[in-house]
N, C-alpha and C positions, 0 to 999 in steps of 0.2 A: 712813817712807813719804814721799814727795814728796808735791812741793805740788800737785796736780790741778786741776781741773775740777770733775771729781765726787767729791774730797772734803770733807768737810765736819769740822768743831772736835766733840769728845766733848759729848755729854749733847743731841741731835738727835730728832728725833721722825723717827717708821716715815714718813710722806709731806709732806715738804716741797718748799713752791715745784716742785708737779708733779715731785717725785723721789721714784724707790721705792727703800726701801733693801735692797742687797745684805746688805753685812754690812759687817766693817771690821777693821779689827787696831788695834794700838799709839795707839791712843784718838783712831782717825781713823772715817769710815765712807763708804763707797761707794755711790754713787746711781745709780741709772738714771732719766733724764732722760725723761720722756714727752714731750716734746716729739721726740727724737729713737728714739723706742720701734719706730715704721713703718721704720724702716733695717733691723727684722730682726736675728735673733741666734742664736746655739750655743750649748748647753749640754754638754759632751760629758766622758766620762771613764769608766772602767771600773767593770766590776759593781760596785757595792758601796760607792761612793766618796762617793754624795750625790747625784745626780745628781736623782732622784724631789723629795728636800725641794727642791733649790735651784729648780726647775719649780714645785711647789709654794708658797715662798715669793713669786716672781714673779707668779703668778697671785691670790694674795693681795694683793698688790700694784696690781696692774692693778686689781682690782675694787674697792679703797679709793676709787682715783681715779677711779672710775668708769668701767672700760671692759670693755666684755663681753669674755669670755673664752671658746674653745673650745680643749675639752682633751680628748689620743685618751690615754684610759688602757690601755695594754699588758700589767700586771699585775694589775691590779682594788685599787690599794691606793692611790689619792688621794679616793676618796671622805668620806676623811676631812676634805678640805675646808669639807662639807658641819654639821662642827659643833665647837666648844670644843675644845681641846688639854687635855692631861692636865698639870697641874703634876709639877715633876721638879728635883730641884735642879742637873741639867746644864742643862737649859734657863736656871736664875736664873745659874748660873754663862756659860754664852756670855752673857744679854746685858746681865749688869755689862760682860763683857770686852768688850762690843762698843760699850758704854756710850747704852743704847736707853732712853729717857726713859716713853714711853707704851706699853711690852708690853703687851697686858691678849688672855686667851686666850678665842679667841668665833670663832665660825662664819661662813661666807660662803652668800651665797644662790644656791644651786643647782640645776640640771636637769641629769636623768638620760636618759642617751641609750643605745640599744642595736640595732645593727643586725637582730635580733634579736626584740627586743621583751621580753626576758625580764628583764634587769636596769635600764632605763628607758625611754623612749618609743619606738618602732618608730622607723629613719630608713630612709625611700627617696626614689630617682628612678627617672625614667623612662628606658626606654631612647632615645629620642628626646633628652634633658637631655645622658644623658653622652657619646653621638656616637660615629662611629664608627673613632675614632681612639684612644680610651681603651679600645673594647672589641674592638679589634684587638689591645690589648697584652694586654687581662685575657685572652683566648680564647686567644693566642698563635700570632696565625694564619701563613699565611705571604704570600709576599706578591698572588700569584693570591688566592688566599681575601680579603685585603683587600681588592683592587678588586672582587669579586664584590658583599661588604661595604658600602661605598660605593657601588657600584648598586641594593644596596638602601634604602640611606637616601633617595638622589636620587628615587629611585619612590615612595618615602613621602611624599617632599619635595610631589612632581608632583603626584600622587593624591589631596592630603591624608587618607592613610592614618594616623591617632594609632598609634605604636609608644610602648607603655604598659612591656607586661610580656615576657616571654620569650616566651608563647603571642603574642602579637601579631606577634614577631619571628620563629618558628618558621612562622606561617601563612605571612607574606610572603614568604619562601625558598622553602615548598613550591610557592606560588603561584607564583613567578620562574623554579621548576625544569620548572610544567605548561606554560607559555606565553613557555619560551626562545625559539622561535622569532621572534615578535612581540618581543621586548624587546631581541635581542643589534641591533640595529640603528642602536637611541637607545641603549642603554647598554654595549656594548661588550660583547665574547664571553665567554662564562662558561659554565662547564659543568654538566653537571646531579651530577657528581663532586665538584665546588668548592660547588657547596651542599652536596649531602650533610659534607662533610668541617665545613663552619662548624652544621650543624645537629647532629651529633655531639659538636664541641665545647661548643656551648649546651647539650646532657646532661649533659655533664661537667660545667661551672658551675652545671645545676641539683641533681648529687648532692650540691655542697657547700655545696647551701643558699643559693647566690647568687641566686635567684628573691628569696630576701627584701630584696636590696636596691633590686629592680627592680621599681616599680607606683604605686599612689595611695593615701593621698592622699603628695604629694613634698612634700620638705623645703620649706620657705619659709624662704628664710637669714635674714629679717627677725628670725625668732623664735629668734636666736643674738644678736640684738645687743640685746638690751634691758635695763632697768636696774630696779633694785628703787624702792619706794617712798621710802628715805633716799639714792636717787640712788647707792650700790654696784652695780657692773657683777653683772652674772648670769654666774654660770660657768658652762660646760656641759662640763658630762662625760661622752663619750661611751666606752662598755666596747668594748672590740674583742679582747678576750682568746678568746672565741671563735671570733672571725674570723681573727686569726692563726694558731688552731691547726686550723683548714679552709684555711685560705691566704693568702698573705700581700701575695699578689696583689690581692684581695680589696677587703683595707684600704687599700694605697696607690691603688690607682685612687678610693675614695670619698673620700680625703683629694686628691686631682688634680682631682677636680672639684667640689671644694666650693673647692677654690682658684680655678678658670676659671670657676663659682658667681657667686661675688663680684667680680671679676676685669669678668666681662661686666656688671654690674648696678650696680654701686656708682659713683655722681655721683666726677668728679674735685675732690679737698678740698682741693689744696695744702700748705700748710705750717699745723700747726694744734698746738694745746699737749699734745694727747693723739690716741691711735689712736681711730678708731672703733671696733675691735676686732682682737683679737690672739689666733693660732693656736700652740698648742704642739703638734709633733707628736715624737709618742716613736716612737726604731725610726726612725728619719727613713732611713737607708739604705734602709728597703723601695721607698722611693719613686725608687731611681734604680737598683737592683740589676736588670740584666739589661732593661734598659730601650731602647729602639731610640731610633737617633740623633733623629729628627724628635719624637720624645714630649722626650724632656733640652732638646731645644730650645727647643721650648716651655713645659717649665718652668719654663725660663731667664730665659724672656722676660717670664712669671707672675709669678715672682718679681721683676723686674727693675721692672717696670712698676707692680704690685698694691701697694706703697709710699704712690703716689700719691692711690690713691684713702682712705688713710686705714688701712690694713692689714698689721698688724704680724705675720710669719711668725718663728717662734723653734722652732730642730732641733735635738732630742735624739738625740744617738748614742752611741758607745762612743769614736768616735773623729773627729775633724773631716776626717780623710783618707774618710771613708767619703763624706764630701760633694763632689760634681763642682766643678772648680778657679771655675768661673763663676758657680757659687751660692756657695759659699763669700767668694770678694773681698766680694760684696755686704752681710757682714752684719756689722753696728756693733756688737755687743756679743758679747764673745764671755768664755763661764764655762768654764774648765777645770780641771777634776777632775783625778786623780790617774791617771796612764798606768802601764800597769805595763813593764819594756823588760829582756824577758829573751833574744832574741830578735835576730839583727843586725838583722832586718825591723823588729822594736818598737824596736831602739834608731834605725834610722832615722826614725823616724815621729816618735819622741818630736823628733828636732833637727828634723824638719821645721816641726811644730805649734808648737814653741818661735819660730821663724823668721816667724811667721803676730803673732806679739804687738809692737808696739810697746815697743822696747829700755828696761829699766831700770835706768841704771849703777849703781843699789844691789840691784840682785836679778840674781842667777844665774838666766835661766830656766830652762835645759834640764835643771841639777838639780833645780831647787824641781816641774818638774813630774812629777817620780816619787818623790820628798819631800814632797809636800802631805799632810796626814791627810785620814780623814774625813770630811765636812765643813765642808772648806777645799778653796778653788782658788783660782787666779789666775784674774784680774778685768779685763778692760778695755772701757770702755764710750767712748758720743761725747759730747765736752763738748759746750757750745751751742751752738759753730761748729760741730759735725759731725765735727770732727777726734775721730780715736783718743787718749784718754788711754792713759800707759805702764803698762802691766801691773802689777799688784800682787798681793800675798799677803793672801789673804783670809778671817777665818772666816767665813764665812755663817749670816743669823742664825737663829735657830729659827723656825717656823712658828707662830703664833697659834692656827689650828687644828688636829686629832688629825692625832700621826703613825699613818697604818695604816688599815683600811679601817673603813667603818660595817659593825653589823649585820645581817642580814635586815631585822629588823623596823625596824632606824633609816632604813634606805633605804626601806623602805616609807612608812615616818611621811614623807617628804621627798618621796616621789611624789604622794603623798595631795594635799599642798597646789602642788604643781607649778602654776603657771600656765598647762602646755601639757597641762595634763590633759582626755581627752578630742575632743583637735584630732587626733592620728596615729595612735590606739587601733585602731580599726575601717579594715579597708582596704576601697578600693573599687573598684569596677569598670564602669565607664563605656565604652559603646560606643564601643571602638577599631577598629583594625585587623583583627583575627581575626574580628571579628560581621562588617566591611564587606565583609570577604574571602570570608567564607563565602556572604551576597545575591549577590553578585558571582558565583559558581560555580556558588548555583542555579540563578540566572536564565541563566546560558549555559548550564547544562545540561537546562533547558527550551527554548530556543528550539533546541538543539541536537536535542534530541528530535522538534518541532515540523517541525524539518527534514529529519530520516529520514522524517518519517510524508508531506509534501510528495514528497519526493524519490519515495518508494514509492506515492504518486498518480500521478506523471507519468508513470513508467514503464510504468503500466498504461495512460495514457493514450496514449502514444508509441506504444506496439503496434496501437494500436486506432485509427491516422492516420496518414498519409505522412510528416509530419511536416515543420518547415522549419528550417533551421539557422540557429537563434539562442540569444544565452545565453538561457536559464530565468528566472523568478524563483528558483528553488531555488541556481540561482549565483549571482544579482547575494544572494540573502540569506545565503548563507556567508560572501563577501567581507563583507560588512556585519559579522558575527557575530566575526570576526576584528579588524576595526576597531573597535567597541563593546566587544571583553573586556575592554582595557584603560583606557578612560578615562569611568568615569560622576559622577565627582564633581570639579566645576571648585572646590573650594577648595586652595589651596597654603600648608605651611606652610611660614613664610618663618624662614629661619634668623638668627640673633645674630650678634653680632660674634665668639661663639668658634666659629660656622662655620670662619672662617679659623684659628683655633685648634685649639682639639679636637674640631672638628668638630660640639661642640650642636647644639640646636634652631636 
């Protein structure tokens, strides 16, 4: 092995001097450096390669040194985080070989997340939070139906109408589609066809169950970063196994806005010894697969930017090509597993990804990366300066905690004493939009009434006098009834900074 950065001499402890250990070979070992942890990183390599442990041991990692952890579990099988690893004599055997001083196998402090509510705490936001530019892509509208979309957000905006849940969202389009006339003037022409079509689509997202991501009470990202009593970060493990198999759409929009989430909210930290918190997302393609040019943009920029405030973003895939060229440059550590290249396509991919590592005149890469077993990849992370160390062959080391999932009843035991138990349980439902909207329709449909029975006064009164020609009260009170449908409530909610972004609150 060469002489690194982030190597270190045999017989090293799991976190030193703010390093987490990868693993190591030939009686060296591999750090990643928390201070340089916010640069972002990849994990990537084919089914079956290690990919789960090596995610796993980083996150072990992270939480030693204290830094909260959010993790989208795709399979349901890191849960095992959550307690003691099983002794095993391949485990004593890696980490003689990897020559690890302090192994000792014990559990990390966890919360159970589930879009869902079914395998840990309910997570929602509101439709308001994620904007209308995330739910332009979830819906898959076109591009009429967006701007119809965006008129309604704007009218929410104006009105302070609270868009909570889907019904909220559902009123407001019925309402845009009764009183087109009055609206296309400030907010530009829309059809009552172009509702219809974005309210259709809202059924569709409600058949697949996406109502549950959308309501009260919403996430409060706070309660992803906090830390246990001996000062270990909290992991949160959120199940999406579910959600991917209703759509996958789904997931990457709630992983897209828990990024623009903290993105708009999180103080700028500078340069600091550790993350405030660091994001593993598995499946990381879903999040750019079939995705319109202005949303990649913007994740671009998420990502590009989200560093700063102290935020560590780390993408599992199958393959680091699955990652757009402008996320990809950005990220300092990159683990790669074992490519398989049967394929002219695979064998391209493989010299490409090879080409992605920092050269190492004692390593072959482009064979070593379809020759790695395992539980080995090659390795390269950023020394202090920030620069890329050169690629290396690396075993990776065993995880402290179970490989495989918990229980029923052990995930239950770990929900029990959850410290967010309680707070997400019960949803709520607070006068939004669809209560204001529906006052809003009685009361024009009373004075509307008000006005036929007026109108059917005068006429009898008309016949029964010569009469002089001027407006009525019954005209100048239509005109009235037309200017008052739409505006009875002067609060406005005023948008964030990911207005300009993804459109939030």
């Amino acid at each position: 092995m060469a002489n690194n950065a982030s190597l270190q001499h045999p017989k090293t402890t799991m976190t030193e001097q703010n390093q987490i250990l990868i693993g190591g070979a030939d009686g060296q070992q591999v750090f990643l450096n928390t201070s340089m942890a916010n640069r972002h990183g990849m994990i990537a390599g084919a089914t079956g390669t290690g990919k789960t442990i090596t995610m796993q041991i980083l996150a072990e990692g992270f939480s030693r040194a204290g830094v909260p952890v959010f993790l989208a579990d795709v399979k349901g099988d890191v849960s095992g985080l959550a307690t003691q690893g099983n002794p095993h004599p391949k485990i004593d055997g890696r980490v003689a070989a990897i020559g690890i001083d302090d192994f000792t196998l014990r559990g990390n402090p966890v919360v159970f997340w589930d879009m869902y509510g079914k395998q840990g705490h309910p997570v929602r936001t509101t439709v308001t939070e994620l904007g209308p530019l995330l739910l332009t892509n979830l819906l898959e509208l076109t591009s009429a139906q967006e701007g119809a979309l965006y008129a309604a957000f704007k009218l929410a905006d104006e009105e302070g109408l609270a868009l909570l849940d889907l019904e909220d969202l559902q009123s407001l389009l019925s309402w845009m589609a009764e009183n087109r006339k009055e609206l296309v003037g400030e907010y530009g022409n829309f059809t009552s066809a172009t509702i219809g079509a974005i309210q259709r689509a809202l059924l569709v997202l409600e058949e697949q169950d996406g109502e549950t991501l959308l309501g009260e009470p919403a996430l409060d990202f706070n309660d992803l970063m906090s830390v246990d009593f001996s000062g270990n970060g909290i992991i949160n493990i959120m199940d999406v196994t579910t959600v991917l198999s209703k759509g996958p759409k789904l997931y990457a929009t709630f992983l897209l806005w828990l990024l623009a989430e903290l993105f708009e909210n999180l103080p700028e930290v500078g340069d600091s010894d550790k993350p405030k918190l660091v994001l593993f997302f598995d499946e990381a393609h879903l999040l750019f697969d079939d995705a319109p040019k202005a949303l990649l943009d913007k994740i671009e920029q998420v990502v590009r930017l989200i560093r700063s405030k102290g935020v560590g973003v780390y993408f599992v895939s199958q393959s680091p090509l699955d990652i757009p060229d402008e996320v990809l440059g950005q990220l300092g550590m990159k683990v790669q597993h074992a490519l398989r290249a049967f394929t002219p396509k695979e064998k391209k991919a493989v010299k490409m990804v090879a080409e992605n590592f920092r050269e190492n005149p004692d390593l072959d890469t482009h064979a070593a990366i379809t020759d790695v077993g395992v539980g080995e990849a090659l390795v390269s992370v950023l020394d202090e300066d920030g620069a890329p160390t050169m690629v290396e062959r690396t075993l990776v080391r065993p995880p402290e905690s179970r490989i495989g999932p918990l229980s029923d009843s052990e995930r239950e035991m770990v929900m029990s004493r959850s410290p967010m138990r309680g707070r997400y349980d019960v949803e709520v439902n607070r006068e939004s939009a669809q209560e204001l909207l529906k006052v809003r329709t009685e009361i024009k449909m009373k004075q509307m009434e008000e006005l036929e029975a007026q109108q059917a006064a005068e006429k009898v009164k008309k016949k029964k006098s010569s009469g002089r020609s001027r407006q009525t009260a019954s005209e100048a009170m239509l005109k009235s009834v037309v200017r008052a449908a739409g505006s009875q409530i002067g609060r406005r909610v005023v948008r964030g900074l990911l207005g300009s972004l993804f459109g939030g609150r």
